[in-house]
C-alpha positions in Angstrom: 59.5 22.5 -34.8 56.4 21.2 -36.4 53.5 20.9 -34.6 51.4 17.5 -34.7 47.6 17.7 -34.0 46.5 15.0 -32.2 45.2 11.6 -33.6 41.3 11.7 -33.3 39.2 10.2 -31.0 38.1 6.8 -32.1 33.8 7.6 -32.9 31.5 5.9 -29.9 28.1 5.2 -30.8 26.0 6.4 -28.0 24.6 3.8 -25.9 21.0 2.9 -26.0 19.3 1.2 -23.6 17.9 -1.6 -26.0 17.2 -4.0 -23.5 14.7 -1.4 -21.0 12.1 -2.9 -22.7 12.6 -6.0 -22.8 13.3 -6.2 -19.4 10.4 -4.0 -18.6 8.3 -6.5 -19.9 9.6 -9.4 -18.4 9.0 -8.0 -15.0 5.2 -8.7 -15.6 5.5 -11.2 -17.6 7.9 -13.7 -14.9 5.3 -13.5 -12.4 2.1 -14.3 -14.7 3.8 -17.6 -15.5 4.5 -18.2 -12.1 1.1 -17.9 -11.4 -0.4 -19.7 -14.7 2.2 -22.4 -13.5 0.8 -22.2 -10.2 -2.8 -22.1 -10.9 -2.4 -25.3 -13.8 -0.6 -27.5 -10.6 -3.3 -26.4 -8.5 -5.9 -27.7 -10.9 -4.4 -31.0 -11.5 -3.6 -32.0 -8.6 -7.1 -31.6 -7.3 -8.2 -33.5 -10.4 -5.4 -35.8 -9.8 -6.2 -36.5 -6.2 -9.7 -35.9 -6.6 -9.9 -33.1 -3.8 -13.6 -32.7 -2.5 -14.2 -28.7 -2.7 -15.3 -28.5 0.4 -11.7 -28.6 1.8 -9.6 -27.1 -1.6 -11.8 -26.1 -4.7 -10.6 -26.1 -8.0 -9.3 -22.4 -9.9 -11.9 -23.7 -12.4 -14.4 -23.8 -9.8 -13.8 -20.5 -7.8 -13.5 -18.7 -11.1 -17.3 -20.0 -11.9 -18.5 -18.9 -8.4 -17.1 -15.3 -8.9 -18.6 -15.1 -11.8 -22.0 -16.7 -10.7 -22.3 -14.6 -7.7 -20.4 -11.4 -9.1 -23.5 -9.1 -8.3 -23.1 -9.6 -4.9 -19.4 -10.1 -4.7 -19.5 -6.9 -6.5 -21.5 -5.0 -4.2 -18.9 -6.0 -1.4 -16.1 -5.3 -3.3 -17.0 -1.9 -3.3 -17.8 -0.9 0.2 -14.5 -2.8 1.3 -13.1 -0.4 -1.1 -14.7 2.4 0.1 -13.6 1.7 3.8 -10.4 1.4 2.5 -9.9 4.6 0.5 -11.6 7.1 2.8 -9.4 5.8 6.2 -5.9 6.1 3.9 -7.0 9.5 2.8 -7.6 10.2 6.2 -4.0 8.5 7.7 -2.3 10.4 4.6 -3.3 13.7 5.8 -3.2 13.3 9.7 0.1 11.8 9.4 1.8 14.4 7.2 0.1 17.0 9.3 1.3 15.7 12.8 4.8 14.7 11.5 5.5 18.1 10.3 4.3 19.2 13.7 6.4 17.1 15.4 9.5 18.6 13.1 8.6 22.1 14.0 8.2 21.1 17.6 10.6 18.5 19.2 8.2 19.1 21.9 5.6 18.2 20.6 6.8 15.4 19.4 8.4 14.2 22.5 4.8 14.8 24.1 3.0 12.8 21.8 4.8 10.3 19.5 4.5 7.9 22.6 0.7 7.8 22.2 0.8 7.2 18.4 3.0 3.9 19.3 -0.1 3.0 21.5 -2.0 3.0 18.4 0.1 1.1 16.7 0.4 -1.6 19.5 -3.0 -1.9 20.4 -5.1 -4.9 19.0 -7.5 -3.6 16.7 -9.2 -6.9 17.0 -9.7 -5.7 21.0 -10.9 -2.2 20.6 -13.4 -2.8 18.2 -16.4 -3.6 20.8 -15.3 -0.4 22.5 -16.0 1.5 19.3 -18.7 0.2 18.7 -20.2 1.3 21.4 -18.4 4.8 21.5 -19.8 5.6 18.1 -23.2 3.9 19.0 -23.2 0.7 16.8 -22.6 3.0 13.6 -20.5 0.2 11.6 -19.4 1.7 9.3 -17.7 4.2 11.3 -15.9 2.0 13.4 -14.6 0.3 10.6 -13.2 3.5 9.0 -11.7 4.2 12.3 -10.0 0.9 13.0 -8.6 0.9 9.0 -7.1 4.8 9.6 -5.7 3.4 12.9 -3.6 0.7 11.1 -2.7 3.0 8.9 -1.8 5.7 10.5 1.5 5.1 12.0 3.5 4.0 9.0 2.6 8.1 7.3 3.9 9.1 10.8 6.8 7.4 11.3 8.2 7.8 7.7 6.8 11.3 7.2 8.7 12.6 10.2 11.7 10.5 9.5 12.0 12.1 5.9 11.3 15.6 7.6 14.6 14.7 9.7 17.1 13.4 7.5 17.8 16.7 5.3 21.2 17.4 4.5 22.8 19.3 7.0 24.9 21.4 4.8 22.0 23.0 2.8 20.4 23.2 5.9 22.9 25.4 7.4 23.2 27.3 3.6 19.2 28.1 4.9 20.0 29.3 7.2 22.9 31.6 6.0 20.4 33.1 3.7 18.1 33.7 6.6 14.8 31.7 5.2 12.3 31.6 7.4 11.1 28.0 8.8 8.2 27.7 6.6 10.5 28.3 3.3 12.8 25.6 4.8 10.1 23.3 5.4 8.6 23.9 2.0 11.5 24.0 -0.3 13.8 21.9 1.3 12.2 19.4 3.9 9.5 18.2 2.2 11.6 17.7 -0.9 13.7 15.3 0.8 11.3 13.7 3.0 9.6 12.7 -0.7 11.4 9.5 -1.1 10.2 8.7 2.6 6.8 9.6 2.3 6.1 7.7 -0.6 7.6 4.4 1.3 5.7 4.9 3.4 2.5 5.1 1.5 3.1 1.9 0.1 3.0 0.4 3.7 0.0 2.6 4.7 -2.0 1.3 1.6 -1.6 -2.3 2.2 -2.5 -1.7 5.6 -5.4 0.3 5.1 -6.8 -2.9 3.1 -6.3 -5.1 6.0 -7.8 -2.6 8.5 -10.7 -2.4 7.1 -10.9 -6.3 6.5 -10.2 -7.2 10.1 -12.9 -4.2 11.3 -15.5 -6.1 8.9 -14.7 -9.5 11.1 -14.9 -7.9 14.2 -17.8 -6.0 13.9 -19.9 -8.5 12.2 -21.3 -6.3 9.2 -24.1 -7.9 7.1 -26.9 -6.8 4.9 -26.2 -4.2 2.2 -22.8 -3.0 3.9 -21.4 -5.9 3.8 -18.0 -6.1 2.8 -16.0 -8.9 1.4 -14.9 -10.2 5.3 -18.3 -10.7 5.7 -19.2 -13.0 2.5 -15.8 -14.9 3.6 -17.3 -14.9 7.0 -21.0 -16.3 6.2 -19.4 -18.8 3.2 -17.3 -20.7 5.8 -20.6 -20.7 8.0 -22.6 -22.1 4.8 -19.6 -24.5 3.8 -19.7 -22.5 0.9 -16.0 -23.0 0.2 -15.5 -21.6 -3.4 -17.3 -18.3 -2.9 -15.1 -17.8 0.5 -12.1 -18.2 -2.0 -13.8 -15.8 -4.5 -14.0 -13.3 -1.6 -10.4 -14.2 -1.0 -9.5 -14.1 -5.1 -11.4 -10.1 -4.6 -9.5 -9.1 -1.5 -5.8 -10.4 -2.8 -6.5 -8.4 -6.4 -7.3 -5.0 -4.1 -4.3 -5.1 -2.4 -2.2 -5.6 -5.7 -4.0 -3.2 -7.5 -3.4 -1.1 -4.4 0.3 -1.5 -4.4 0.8 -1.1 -8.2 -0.6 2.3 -8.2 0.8 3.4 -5.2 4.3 2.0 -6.8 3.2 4.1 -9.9 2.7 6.8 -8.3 6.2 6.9 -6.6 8.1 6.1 -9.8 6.0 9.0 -11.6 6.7 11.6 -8.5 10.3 10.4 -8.0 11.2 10.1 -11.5 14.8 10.1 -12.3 16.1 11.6 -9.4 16.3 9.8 -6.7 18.1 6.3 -7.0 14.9 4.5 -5.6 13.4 5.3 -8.9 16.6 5.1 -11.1 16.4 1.5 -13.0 20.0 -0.2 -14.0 20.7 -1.9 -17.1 22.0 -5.1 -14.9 
């Protein structure tokens, strides 16, 4: 009986993702035109209907403010950023710290998560007089308080639900190799609580920006700390319509530029393995 090798294997090129590029580029690209088509309808129909500026200024217009009054715009740009940065640094680490205390401790957490709701819940709007006067009229504390307060819960929450949701069967294989609760937490826990986490800080970040914002109305800052609230603030005052929108042009662009790192930074610590971070050729 002769044997017969098989036939071979018809040759498959290897796939390559030509299109990740394109596509890559198109997700910025989309939304500039949407914008260039919405700034260009905004612009005529002003001209068209001959809006006074006092009620809805021209792009044209606002862009010439911002770049008339930039020095000052500038200056306020920076200590809302400031305000901003130092209270989500500060939510980051007190809300990784308490949620890995409340997985360690159920009691603990049962003790205090109720109280961290209550910060949640609470008005910032309606505390700020009261810290003002707790920290002695020192502005620019109070303002870093009320932004780490906004912020704050969403590290919490997400931290400690991350913390929680670790597979149970490598839990249990942990625990067959006897590993001692900070090895779990550090090689395990933490690894899976990642995807969380970083959710998490994309909530926080946005939230830190409008903190600090809503501190900067309520407390009535003015002078050289003076943020951007502030020159929105004293331009609606003035009837100074245009710079208000500049102000409100400076605080939009934070918060994107906010978001996009934070969304960077989760696709660089994710990378390709989680499925959050995974992008489909669709």
């Amino acid at each position: 009986m002769v044997k017969t090798s098989p036939p071979p294997l018809p040759k498959t090129e290897p796939v390559v993702p030509s299109t990740s590029r394109k596509r890559w580029a198109w997700e910025w690209i989309a939304p500039m035109l949407v914008a260039m088509a919405v700034l260009l309808g905004w612009e005529g129909a002003v001209r068209l209907f001959q809006v006074s500026p006092f009620l809805l200024p021209a792009p044209s217009l606002i862009a010439q403010t911002l770049v008339r009054d930039w020095p000052e715009l500038s200056g306020s740009l920076w200590m809302t950023l400031t305000t901003t940065v130092q209270a989500f640094g500060a939510a980051v680490v007190s809300g990784v710290v308490v949620a890995v205390l409340f997985t360690l401790s159920p009691w603990v957490e049962r003790s205090f998560f109720p109280y961290a709701v209550v910060l949640q819940t609470v008005p910032i709007v309606a505390i700020v007089p009261l810290l003002l006067v707790w920290t002695k009229f020192n502005t620019p504390l109070t303002m870093l308080i009320c932004a780490w307060i906004v912020a704050f819960f969403p590290i919490l929450s997400n931290t400690t639900l991350g913390l929680k949701s670790v597979d149970h069967n490598l839990l249990n294989l942990f625990q067959l190799y006897q590993a001692k609760g900070w090895q779990s937490l550090l090689y395990l826990r933490l690894p899976s609580a990642m995807p969380y986490f970083l959710a998490g800080l994309k909530i926080s970040g946005g939230l830190s920006l409008i903190g600090a914002v809503v501190a900067e109305f309520a407390a009535g800052t003015g002078g050289q700390k003076a943020g951007l609230a502030y020159q929105i603030l004293i331009s609606s005052y003035n009837l100074q319509v245009p710079r208000m929108f500049a102000a409100l042009f400076l605080v939009m662009c934070l918060g994107i530029a906010i978001f996009i790192l934070l969304s960077w930074i989760s696709d660089l610590v994710l990378g390709r393995w989680h499925e959050s971070a995974v992008r489909r050729e669709n």
